[in-house]
C-alpha positions, 0 to 999 in steps of 0.5 A: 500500500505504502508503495501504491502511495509513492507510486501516485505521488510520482505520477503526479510530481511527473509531468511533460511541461515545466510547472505552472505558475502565474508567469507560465500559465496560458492565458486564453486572451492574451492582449487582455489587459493591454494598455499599449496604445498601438494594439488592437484590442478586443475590448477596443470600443470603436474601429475604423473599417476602410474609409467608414467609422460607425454609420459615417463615411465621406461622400455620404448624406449627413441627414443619414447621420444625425442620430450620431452627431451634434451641430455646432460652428466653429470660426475658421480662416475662411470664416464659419464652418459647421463643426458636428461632434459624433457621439459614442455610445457613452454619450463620449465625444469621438470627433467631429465632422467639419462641414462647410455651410450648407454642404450635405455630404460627409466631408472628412472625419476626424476622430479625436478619442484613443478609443477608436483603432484601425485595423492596423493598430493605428490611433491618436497618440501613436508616434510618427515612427509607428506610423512609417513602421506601420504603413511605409512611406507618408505624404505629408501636408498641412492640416486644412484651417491650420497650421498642424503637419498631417500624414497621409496614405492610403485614404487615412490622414494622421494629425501630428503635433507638429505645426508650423506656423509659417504657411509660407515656408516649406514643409519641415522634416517632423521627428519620429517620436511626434505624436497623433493627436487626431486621425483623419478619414479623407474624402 
């Protein structure tokens, strides 16, 4: 019997793998609990799906939109604009459309909130470096009303804190570590 008893205590101390602890153990959902704002996560609330962000895409009638977006006006350059914050479903501002006076189509969107992914991982606070790791090559320009450097390719404009003020200069190279503070889906 004593030996019956070693014999189970063996089989059980033996196994193919190393012991589990907190650190080994397999994790089910692996990116749960990220924090990384250059991942896609499962719990990310909000995604950009080609050129539409929720029931919003440029090119489409507003009056189709208006269940997601809040009117307003904003002064710019050129003188007032229609500005309609889109609204998440925690009554969170998302962004905003910039409309011209009177236009009805979607123009372009701008997302504000980190709570709003690409499919490739890309949000407002990402670097300059994550974007040309990301996506290569970027065409740069200044952000329409303003004096903010963007990054475009392939549809999508990414607003950096960069900005110069000077609109007649050229355009200066931005540094890699250049954060996004908005994401644009282009017209």
């Amino acid at each position: 019997m004593r030996y019956l008893f070693l014999a189970c205590l063996g089989l059980l101390a033996c196994s193919d793998g190393p012991p589990t602890t907190p650190e080994t153990r397999p994790v089910e959902y692996p990116n749960a609990g990220n924090t990384a704002i250059y991942d896609v996560d499962p719990d990310d609330p909000y995604e950009i799906d080609g050129n539409r962000f929720l029931d919003l895409r440029p090119g489409e009638p507003l009056s189709e939109s208006q269940y997601l977006i809040d009117a307003g006006l904003v002064d710019t350059e050129e003188g007032q604009a229609d500005r309609y914050h889109i609204r998440g479903d925690r009554n969170d501002t998302l962004g905003y459309l910039l409309q011209p006076p009177g236009d009805q189509q979607i123009g372009n969107i701008y997302i504000t909130s980190p709570d709003v992914v690409t499919t490739n991982g890309l949000r407002v606070g990402v670097t300059l470096a994550d974007l040309r790791e990301r996506l290569g090559r970027l065409e740069f320009s200044r952000v329409p009303y303003g004096t903010a450097i963007v990054a475009a390719r392939d549809g999508m404009g990414f607003v950096l804190e960069f900005y110069q003020p000077d609109l007649g200069a050229p355009l200066p190279e931005v540094p890699d570590s250049i954060p996004v503070q908005a994401l644009i889906i282009l017209q």
